[in-house]
Each structure stands twice: as C-alpha cells, then as structure tokens.
C-alpha positions as CSV (number, residue, x, y, z in Angstrom):
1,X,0.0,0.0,0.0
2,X,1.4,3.7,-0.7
3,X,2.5,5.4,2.1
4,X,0.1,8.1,0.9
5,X,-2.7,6.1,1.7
6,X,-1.7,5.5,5.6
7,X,-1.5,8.4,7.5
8,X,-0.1,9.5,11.2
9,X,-3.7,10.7,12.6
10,X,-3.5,13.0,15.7
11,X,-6.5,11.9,18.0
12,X,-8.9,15.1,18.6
13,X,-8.0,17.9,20.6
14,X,-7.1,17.6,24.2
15,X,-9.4,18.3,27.1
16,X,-9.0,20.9,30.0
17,X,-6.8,18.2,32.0
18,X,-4.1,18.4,29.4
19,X,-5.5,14.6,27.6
20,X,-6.8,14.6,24.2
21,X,-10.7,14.4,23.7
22,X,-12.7,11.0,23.2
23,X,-10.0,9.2,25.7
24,X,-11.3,7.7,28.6
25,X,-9.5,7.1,32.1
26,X,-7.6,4.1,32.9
27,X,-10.4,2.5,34.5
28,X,-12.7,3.7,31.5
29,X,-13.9,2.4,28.3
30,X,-11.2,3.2,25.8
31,X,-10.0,-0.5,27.0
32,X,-7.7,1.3,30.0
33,X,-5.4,3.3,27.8
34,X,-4.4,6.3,30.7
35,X,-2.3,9.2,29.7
36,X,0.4,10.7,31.2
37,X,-0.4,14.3,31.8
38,X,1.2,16.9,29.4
39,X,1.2,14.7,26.6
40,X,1.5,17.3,23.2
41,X,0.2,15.3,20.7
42,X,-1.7,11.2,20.6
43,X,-1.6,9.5,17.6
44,X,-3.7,6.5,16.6
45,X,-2.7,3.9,15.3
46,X,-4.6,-0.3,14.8
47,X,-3.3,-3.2,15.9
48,X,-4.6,-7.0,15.5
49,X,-4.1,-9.7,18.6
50,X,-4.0,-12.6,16.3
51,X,-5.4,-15.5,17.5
52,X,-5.9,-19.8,17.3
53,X,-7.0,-22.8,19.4
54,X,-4.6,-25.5,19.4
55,X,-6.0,-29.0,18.9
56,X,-5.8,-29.4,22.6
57,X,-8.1,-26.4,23.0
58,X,-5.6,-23.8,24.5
59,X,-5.5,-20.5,23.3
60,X,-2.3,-19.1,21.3
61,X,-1.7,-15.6,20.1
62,X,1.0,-14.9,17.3
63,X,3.7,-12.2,18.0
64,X,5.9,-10.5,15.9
65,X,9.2,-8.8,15.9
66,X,9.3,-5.4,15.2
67,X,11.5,-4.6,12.6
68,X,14.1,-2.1,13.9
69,X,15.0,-3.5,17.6
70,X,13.3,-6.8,16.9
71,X,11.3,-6.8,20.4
72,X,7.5,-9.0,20.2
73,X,4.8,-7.2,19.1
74,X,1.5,-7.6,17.8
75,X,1.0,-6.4,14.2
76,X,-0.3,-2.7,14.2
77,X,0.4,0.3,11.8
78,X,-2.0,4.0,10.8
79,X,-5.6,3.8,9.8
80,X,-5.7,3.5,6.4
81,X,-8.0,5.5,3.6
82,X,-11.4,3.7,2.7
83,X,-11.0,0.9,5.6
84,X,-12.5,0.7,8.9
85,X,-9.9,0.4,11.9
86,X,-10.8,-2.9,11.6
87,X,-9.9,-3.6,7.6
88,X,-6.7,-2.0,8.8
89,X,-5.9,-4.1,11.6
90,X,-6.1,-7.0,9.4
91,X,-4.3,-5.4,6.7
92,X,-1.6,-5.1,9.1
93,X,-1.6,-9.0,10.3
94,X,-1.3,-9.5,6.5
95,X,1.5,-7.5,5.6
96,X,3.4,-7.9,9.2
97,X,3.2,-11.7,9.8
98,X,1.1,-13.4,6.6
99,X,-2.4,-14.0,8.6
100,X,-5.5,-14.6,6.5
101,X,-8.1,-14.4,9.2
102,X,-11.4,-12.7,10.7
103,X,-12.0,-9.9,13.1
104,X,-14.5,-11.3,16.0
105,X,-16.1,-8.4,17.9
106,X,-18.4,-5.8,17.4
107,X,-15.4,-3.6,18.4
108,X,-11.6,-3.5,19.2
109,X,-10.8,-5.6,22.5
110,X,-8.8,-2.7,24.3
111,X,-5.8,-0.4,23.1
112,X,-2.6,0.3,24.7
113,X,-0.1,3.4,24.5
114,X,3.8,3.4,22.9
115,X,6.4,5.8,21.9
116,X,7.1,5.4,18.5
117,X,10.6,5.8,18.1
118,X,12.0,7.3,14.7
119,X,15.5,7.8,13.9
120,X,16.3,11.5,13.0
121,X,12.9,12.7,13.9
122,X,10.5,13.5,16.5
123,X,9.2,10.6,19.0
124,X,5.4,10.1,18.5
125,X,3.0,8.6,21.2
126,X,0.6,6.6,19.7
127,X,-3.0,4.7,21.3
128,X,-3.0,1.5,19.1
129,X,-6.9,0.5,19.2
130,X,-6.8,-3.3,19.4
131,X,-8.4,-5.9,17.5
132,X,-8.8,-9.7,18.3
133,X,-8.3,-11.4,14.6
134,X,-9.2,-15.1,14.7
135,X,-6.5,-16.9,12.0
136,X,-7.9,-19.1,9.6
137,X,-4.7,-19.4,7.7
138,X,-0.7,-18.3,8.0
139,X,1.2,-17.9,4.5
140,X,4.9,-18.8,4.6
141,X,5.0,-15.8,1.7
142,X,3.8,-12.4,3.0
143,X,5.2,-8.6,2.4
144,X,7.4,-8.7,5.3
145,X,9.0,-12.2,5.9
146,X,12.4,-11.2,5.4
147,X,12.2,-8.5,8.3
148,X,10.4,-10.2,10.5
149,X,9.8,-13.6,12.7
150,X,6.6,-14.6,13.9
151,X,5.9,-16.9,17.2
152,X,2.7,-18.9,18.4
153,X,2.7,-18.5,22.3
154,X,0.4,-18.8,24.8
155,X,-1.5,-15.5,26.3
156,X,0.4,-15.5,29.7
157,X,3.7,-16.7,27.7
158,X,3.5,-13.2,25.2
159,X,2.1,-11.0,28.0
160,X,5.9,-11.3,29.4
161,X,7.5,-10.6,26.1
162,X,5.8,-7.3,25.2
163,X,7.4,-4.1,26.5
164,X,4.4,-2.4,26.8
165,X,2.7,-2.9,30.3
166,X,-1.2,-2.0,28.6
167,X,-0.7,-4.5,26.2
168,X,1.2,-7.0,28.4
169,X,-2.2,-6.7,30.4
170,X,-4.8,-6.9,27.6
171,X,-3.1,-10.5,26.2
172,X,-3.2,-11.9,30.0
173,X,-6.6,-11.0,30.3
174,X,-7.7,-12.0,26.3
175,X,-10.5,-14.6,26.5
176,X,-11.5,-15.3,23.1
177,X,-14.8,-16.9,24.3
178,X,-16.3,-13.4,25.8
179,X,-16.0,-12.0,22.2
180,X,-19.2,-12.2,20.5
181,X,-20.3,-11.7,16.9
182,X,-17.8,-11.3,13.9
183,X,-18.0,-7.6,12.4
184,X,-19.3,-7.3,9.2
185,X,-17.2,-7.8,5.9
C-alpha cells in the first residue's frame, strides 16, 4: 500500500486536563489506555491480537518482531484511507506476519499506548486500538518475511515478552470466548 494512503492521525484535541478528547480514564472504556499528563500530541494507530485454538483447545496468540530493535509485538500500523480500523488491523496481520483471518467483535478488545521511536525525527505517542483477529490461515510468503519472525505462544507466555505494560495486560486478560459476533465484511 502507498504510504500516501496511511496516514499519522493526531487523535482530537485535548481536554482541560491536558489529555486529548474522546480518551477515557484508565479505569474507562477506551479498553484502560491512561495518559500521562502533558502529553503534546496522541496519535492513533490499529493493531490486530492474532489468535488460534490448538488442537488441545488452548488458546495461542501470534507475536511479531518489530523490525528495527526486533522486540515482540503484535501487528499494528495507521488507519488506512477507505478501511475501517478494523480492515486495517487485518491489513496489518497481513503484511506484518502473513495471517488470513477474521475480526470477532463488534469492536476493538482494548488499546494500549507506545512511543514510537523514529531515527532522525520527532518521537510520537501513539494509542493503538486493538483488534482480536481469529487466523484461519498463515502464509509462509507475506510482504514482510524477510524482516520479521513470527511466534505462536500462549497469552500468559506473550504477555511477558511485550514491552508495553497496557498490552502485556490486555493478552493476560484475552478470553476469546467473551467476544461475540464477527464484524461485518
């Protein structure tokens, strides 16, 4: 996809209390995303919490590496023009780690907050709204295999691996079975 057709989206303007409008509180429903006071600028990005049942029944979630330090992450990149948050969630499993599969939900699961480090320019914080993505397939030949590995783990297993403490939180707590109707599409 172009770069032209993904863009950095600041979230809304910020409230009175110095966080930006539409966020809720830790303990809210924006799926406990909390701001650190003084924050200039949010920016929101999509992300996918890919997901299968093993033939034993347990629950495994599919990490990636991210491509310039190489720590695990789930897929996630910027909305993309003409697709929902959702269509570009899976867009992103696609191109980041070769998963054909479904978003379950009615909406995204939770989101978490990250500094998005960029080499010569500004640092960006960005609220990745998350989506649970069942997989029905995994290609071995996707856009990004060469700068990537991918790893099947289980929810308590990857919750230790991410950096992020929101997200680290949101795969301990991921029970597939309280999701309920696939979104349209």
């Amino acid at each position: 996809m172009e770069q032209s057709e993904r863009a950095a989206t600041p979230l809304p303007s910020q409230t009175g209390d110095g966080r930006p409008a539409g966020l809720a509180d830790a303990a809210g429903s924006a799926g406990g995303c909390g701001l650190a006071s003084g924050a200039d600028q949010l920016y929101h990005q999509v992300g996918a919490l890919c997901f299968r049942q093993s033939r034993k029944g347990r629950i495994k979630v599919l990490l990636v590496t991210s491509r310039r330090t190489g720590r695990w992450v789930i897929p996630k990149g910027w909305p993309m023009v003409g697709k929902t948050d959702a269509e570009a969630a899976t867009q992103e499993a696609w191109e980041e780690a070769g998963v054909q599969g479904r978003v379950v939900g009615t909406s995204g699961i939770g989101c978490f907050s990250y500094n998005k480090i960029r080499p010569g320019e500004k640092t960006l914080l960005c609220r990745v709204e998350v989506f649970a993505l069942r997989v029905q397939s995994l290609a071995d030949r996707f856009p990004e295999r060469r700068m990537r590995e991918r790893e099947w783990m289980s929810p308590s297993r990857a919750a230790k691996q991410v950096a992020e403490p929101e997200l680290a939180a949101l795969l301990k707590d991921f029970r597939p079975e309280q999701i309920q109707h696939p979104l349209p599409g």
